[in-house]
N, CA, C and O of each residue as an XYZ file, in Angstrom:
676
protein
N      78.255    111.441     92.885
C      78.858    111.102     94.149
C      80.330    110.750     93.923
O      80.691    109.823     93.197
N      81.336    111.742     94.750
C      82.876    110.927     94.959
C      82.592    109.870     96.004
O      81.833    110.107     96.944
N      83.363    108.384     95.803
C      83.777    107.538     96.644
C      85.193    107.494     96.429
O      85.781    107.393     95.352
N      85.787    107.606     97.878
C      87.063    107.933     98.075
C      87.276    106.843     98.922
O      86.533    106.710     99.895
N      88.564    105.688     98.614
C      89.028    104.715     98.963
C      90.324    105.207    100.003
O      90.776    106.331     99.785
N      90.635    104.792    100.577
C      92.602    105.150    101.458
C      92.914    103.683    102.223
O      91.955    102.912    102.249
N      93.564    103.445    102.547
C      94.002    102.331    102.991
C      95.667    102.113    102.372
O      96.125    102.431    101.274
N      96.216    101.563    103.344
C      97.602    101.216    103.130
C      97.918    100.001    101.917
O      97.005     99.198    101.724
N      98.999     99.877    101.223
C      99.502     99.038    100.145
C      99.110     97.547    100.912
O      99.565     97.077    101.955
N      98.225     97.077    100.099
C      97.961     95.488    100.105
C      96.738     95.161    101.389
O      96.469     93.977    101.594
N      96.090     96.146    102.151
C      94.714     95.980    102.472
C      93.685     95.275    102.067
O      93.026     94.342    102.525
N      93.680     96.195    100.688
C      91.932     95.267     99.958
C      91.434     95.834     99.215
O      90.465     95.297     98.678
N      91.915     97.522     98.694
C      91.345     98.671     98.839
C      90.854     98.386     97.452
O      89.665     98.281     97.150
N      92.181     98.232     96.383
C      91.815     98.090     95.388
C      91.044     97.088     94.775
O      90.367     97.398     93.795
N      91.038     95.773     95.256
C      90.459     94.904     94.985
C      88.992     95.665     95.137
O      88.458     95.896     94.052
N      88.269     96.085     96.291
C      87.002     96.690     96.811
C      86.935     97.326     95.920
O      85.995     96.968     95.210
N      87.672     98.457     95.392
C      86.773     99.542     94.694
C      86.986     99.226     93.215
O      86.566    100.117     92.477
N      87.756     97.756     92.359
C      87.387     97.542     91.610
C      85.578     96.940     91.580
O      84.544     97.387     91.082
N      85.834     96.042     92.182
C      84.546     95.201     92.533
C      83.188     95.810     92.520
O      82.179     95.341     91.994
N      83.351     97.247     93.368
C      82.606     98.007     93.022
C      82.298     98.738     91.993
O      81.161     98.812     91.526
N      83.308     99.340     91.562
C      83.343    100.328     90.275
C      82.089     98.995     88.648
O      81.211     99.444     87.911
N      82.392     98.089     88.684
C      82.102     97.040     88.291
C      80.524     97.071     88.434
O      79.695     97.349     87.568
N      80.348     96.745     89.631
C      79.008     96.645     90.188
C      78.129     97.942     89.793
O      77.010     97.758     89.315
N      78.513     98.963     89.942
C      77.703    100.282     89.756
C      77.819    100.825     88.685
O      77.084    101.753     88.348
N      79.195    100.135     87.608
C      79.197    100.593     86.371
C      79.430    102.241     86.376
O      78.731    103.105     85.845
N      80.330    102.346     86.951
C      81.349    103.717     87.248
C      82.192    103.939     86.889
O      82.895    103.009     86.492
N      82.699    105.360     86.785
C      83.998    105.675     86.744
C      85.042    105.065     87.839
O      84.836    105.132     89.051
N      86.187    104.462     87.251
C      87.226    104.160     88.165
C      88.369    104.944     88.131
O      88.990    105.185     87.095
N      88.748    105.462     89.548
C      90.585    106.388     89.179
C      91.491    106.008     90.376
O      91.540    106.339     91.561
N      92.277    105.067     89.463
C      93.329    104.769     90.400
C      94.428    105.227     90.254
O      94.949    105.037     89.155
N      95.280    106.084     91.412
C      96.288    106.750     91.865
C      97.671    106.074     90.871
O      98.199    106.643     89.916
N      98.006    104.811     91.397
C      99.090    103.946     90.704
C      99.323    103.986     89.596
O     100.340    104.424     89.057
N      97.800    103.235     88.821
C      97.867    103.644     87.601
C      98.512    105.040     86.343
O      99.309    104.939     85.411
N      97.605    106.451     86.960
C      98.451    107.264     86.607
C      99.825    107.764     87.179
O     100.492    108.600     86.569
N     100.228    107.209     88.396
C     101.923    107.582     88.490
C     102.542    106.497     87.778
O     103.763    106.585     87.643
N     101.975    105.515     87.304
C     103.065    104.651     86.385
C     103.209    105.194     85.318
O     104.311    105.365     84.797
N     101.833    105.645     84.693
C     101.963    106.139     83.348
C     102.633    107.628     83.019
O     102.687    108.175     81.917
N     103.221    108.217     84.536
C     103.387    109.551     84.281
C     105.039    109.126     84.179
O     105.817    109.637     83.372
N     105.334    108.270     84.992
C     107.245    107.558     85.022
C     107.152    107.088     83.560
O     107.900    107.622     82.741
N     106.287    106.124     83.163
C     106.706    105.729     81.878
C     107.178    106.839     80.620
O     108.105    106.770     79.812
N     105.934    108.059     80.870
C     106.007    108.717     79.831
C     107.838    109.398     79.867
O     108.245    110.325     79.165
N     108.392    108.866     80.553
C     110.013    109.626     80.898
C     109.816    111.431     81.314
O     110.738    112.181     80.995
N     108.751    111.926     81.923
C     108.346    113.103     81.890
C     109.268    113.149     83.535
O     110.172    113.855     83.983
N     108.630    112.238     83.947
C     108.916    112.109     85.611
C     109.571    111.465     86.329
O     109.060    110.350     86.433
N     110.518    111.567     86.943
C     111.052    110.055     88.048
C     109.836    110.078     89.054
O     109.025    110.925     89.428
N     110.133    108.542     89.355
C     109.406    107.944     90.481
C     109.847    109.320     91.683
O     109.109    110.006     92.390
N     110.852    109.321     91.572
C     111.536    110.057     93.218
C     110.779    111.617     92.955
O     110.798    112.289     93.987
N     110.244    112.182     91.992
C     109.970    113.451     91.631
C     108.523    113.439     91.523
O     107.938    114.520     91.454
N     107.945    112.468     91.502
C     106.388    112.067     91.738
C     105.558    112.955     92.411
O     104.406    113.019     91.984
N     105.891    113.740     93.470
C     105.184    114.191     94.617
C     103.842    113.867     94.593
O     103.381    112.727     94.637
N     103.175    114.994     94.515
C     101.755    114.956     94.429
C     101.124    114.545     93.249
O     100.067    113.913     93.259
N     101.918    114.981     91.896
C     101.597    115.037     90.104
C     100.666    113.832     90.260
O      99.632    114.293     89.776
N     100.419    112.746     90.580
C      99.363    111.508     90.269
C      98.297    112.167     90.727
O      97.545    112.689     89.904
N      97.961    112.295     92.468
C      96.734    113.609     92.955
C      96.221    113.933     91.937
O      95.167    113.553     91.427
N      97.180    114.869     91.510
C      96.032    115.972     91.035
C      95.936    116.115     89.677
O      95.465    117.115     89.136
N      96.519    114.804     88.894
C      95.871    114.358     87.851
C      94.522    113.693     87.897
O      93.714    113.662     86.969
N      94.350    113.060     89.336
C      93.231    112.577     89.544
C      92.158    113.306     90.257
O      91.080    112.870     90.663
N      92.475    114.065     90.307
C      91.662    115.104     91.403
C      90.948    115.825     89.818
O      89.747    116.063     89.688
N      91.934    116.059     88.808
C      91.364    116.834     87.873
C      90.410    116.169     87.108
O      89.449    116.752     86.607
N      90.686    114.640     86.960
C      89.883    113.905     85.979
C      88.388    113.725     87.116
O      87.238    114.062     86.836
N      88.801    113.190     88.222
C      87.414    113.462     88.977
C      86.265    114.432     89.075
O      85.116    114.265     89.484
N      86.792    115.337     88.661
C      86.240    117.464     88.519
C      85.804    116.741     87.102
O      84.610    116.440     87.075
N      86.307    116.521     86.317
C      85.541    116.386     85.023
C      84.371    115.374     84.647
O      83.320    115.549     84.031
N      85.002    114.120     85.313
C      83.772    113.537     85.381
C      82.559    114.008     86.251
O      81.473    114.250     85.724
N      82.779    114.138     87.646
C      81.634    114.320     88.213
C      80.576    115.672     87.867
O      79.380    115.853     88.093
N      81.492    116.397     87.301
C      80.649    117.565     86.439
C      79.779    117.089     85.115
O      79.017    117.768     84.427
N      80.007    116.223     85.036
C      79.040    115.434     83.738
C      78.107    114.156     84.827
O      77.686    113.079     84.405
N      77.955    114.728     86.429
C      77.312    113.578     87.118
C      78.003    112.396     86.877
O      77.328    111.526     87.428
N      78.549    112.107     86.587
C      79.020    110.208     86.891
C      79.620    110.139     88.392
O      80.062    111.046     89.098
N      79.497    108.881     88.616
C      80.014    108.745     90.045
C      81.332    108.190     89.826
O      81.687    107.353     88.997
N      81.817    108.637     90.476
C      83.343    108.509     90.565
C      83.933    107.952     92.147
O      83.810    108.485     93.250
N      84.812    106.284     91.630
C      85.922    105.813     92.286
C      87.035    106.017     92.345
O      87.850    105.598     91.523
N      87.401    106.969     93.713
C      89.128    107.239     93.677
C      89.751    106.044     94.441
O      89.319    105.753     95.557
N      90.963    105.205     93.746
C      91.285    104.842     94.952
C      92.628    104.780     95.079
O      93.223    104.308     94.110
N      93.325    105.156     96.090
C      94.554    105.286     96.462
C      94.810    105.052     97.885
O      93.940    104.572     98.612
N      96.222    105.443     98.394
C      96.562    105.405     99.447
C      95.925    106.440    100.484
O      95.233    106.216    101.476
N      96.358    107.593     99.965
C      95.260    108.294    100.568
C      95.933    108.680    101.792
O      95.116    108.893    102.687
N      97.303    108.868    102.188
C      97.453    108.492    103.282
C      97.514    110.011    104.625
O      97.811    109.817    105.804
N      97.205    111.233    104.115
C      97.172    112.202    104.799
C      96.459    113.048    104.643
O      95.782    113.185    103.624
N      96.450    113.685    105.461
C      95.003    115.038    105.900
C      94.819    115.733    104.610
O      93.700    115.885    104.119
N      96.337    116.325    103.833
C      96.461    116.801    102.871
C      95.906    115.989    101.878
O      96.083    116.710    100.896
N      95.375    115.016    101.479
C      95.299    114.364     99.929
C      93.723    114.207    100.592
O      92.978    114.234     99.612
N      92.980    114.071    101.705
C      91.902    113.393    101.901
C      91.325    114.972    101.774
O      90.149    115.070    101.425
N      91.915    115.950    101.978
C      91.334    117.537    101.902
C      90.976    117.881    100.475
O      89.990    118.522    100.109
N      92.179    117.219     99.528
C      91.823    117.839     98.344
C      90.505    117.248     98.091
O      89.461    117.857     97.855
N      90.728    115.713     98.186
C      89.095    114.980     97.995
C      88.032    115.869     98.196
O      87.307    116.453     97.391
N      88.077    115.863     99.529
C      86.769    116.465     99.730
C      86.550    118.048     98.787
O      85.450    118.458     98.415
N      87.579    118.596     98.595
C      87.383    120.309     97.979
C      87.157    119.890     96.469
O      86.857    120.758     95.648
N      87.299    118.550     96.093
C      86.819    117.950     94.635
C      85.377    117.878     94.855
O      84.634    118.697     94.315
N      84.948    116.981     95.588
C      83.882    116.633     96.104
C      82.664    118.641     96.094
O      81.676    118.953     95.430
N      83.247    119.212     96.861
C      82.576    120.592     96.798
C      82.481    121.447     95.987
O      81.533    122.202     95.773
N      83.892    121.343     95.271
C      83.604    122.478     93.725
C      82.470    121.544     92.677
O      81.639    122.088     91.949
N      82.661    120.046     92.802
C      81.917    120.031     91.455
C      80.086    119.784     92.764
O      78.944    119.604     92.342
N      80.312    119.834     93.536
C      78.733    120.120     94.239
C      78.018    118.400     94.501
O      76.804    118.193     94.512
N      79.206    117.182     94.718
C      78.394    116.224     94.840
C      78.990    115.716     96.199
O      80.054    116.117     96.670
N      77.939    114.523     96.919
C      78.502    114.214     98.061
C      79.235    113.299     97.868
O      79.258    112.524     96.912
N      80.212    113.364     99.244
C      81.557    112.048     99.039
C      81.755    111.403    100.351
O      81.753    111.978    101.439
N      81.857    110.651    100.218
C      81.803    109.413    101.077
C      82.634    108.485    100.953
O      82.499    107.551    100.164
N      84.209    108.752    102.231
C      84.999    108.109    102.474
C      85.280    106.772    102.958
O      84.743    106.501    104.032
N      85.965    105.905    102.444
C      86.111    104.638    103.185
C      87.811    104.404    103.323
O      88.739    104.646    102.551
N      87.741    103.792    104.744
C      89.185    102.996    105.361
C      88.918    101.972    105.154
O      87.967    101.364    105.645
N      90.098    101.366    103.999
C      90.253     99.735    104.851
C      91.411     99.753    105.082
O      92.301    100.452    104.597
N      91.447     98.678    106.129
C      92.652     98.135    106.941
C      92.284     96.630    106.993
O      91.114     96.246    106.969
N      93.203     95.919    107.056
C      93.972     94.603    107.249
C      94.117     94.129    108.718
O      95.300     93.825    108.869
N      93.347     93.915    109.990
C      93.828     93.933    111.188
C      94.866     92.967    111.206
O      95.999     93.366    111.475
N      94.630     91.455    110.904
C      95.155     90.659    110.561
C      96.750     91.059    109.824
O      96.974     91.147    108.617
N      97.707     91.256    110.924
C      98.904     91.335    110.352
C      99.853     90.646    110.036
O     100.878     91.232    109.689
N      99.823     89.011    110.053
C      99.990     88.233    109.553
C      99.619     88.332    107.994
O     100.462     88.478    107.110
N      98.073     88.218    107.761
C      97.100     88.010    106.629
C      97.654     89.630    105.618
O      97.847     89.506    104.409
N      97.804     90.713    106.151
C      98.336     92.021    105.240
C      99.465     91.394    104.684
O      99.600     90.918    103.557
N     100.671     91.485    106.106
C     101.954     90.792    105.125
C     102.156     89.962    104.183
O     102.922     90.227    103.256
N     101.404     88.663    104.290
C     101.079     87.921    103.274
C     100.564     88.082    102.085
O     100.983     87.372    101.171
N      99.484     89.110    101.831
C      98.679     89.956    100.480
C     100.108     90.554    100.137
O     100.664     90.179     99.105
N     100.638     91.358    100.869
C     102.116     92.429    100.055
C     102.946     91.584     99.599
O     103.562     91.914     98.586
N     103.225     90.172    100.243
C     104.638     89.905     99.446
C     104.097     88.732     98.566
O     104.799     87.859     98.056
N     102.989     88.825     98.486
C     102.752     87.853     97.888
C     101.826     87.667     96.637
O     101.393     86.676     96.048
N     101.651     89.529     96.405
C     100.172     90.050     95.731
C     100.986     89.965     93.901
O     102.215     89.903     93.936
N     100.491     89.965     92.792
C     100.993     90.054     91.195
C     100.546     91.546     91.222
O      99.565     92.145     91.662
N     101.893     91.949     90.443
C     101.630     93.672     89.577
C     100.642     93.337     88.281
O     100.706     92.599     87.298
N      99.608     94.379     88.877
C      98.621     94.142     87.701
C      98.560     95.373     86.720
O      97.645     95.439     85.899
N      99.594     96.413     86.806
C     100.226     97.657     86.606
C     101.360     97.407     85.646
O     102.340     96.962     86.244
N     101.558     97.562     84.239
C     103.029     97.533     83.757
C     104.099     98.271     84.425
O     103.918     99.431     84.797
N     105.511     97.487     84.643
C     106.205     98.215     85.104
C     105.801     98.652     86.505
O     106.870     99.006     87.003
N     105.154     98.767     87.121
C     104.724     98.791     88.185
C     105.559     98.490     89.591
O     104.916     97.585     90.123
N     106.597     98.793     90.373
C     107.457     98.093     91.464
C     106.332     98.103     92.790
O     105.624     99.057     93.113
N     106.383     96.933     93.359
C     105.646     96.913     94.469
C     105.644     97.133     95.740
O     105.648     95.994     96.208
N     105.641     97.949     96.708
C     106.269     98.125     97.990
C     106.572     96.780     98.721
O     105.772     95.855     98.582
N     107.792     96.606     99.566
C     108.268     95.676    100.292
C     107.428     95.997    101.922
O     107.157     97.120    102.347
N     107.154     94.752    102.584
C     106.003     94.629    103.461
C     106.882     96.028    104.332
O     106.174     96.856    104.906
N     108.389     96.185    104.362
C     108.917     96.832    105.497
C     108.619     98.573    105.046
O     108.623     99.562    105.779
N     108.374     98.467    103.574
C     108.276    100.270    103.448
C     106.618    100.279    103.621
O     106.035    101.362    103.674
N     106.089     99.368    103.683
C     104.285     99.661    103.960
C     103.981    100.270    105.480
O     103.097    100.978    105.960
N     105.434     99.483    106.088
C     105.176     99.497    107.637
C     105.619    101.054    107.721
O     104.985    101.794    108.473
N     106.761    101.587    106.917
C     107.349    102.862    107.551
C     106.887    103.455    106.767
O     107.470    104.535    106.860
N     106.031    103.542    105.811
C     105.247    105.031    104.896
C     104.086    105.550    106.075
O     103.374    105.061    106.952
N     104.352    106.654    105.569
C     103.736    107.700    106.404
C     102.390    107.335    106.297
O     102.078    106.967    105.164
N     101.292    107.325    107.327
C      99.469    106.752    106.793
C      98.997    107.500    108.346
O      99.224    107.060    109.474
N      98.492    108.381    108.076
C      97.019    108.490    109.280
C      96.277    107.800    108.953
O      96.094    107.462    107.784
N      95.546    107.350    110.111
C      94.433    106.916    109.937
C      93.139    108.127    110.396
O      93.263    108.909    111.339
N      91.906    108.043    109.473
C      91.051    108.591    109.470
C      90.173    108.995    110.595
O      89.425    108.112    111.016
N      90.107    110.394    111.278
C      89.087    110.805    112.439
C      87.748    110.763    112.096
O      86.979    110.413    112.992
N      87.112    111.137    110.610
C      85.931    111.467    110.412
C      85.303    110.288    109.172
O      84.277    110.577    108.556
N      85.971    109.091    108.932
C      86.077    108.069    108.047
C      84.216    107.940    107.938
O      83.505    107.910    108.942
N      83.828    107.896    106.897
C      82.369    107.262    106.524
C      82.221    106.177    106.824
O      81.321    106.090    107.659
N      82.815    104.902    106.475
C      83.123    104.110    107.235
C      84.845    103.347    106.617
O      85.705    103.537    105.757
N      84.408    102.118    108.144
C      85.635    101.596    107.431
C      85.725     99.775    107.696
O      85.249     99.129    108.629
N      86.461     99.328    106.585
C      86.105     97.877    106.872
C      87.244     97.420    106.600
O      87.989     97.732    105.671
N      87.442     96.382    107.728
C      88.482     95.841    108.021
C      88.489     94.236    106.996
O      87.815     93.265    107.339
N      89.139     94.240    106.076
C      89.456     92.893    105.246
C      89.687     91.625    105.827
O      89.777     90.694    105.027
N      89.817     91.343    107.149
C      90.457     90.554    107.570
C      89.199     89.772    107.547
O      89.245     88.566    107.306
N      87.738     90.561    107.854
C      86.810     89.656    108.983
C      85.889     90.075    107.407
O      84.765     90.238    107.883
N      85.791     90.237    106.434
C      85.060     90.179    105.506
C      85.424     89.716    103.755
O      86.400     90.186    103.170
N      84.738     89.023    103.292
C      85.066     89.081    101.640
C      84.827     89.961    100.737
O      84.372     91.098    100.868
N      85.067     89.541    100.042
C      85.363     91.068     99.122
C      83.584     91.233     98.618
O      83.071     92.352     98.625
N      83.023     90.370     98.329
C      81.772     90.609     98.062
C      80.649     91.039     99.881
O      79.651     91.730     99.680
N      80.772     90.840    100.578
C      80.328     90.857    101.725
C      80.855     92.728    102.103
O      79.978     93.552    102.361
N      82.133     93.068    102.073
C      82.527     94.072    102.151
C      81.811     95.337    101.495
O      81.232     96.313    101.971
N      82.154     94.819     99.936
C      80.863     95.354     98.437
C      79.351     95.454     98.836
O      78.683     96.343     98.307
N      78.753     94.577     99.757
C      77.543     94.538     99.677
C      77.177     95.474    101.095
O      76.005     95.806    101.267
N      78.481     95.976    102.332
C      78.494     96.762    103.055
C      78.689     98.125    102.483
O      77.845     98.813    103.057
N      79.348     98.868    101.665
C      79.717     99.874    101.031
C      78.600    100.101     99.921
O      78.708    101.111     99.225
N      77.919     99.546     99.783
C      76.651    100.033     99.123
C      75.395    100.064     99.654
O      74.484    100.597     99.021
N      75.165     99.441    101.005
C      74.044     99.738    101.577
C      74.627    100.995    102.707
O      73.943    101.558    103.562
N      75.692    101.158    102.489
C      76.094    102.826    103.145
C      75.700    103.897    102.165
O      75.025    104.852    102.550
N      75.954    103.821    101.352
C      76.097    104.575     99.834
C      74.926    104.928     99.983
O      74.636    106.109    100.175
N      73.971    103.893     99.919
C      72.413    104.250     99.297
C      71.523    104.957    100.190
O      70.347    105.242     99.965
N      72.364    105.275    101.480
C      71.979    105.904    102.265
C      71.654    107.431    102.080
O      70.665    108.114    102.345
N      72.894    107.697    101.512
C      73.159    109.165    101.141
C      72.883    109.065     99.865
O      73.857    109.786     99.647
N      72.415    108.820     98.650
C      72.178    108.960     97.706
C      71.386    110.080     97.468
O      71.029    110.352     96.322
């Protein structure tokens, strides 16, 4: 099974799909992670980034889930285009995937997580609450589900995203 995370910078997202990845004893692939490590390697500027994190992760996902492991993507996620490749990951290697939104309703409580969250990423720069507001993000028409951080804990959230899961198993 792909589980595919999206949600905007400082939601919950990552916190959730560590928590999970944890819990189910999974593969974890986070987006950030490999665009830091692709800037560090001096291969790439940040500004030249485009897609290259994607579909490093899109590729490592194809590899794992072809050996069956379940696999956590989690990123921003933030357009039709990146939630498409998901799913065409999801279909070449033949397993089901099951998307989740979180959002922050609480916009007070978001702003506060962004300016106030630790880089747990070397080197890592963190978006300022004002580029979270102006980066580009659809939100999801066909979302599996989606849970809003504001009105749940992170374990309460965890214990919603797996009695979805086990649905489709």
């Amino acid at each position: 099974m792909l589980i595919v995370f999206a949600g905007r910078p400082g939601v919950g997202k990552t916190t959730l799909a560590k928590y999970l990845a944890v819990k189910l004893q999974t593969v974890y692939l986070r987006v950030d992670t490999i665009e830091q490590a692709l800037i560090d390697s001096g291969d790439i500027a940040k500004e030249n980034m485009g897609g290259a994190g994607y579909f490093v992760a899109y590729a490592i996902a194809k590899e794992n889930l072809k050996m069956r492991q379940t696999v956590i993507a989690d990123s921003v996620n933030p357009i039709t285009l990146t939630r498409t490749a998901w799913d065409q990951v999801a279909k070449v290697s033949k397993v089901p995937i099951f998307n989740i939104e979180v959002i922050c309703s609480d916009q007070a409580e978001h702003r506060n997580r962004v300016e106030t969250r630790q880089v747990d990423i070397e080197n890592l720069q963190l978006p300022s609450w004002q580029s979270v507001l102006d980066r580009e993000y659809e939100h999801f028409n066909d979302v599996d589900l989606q849970i809003d951080t504001a009105h749940y804990t992170v374990e309460q959230a965890v214990d919603l995203i797996m009695s979805s899961i086990s649905k489709i198993k």
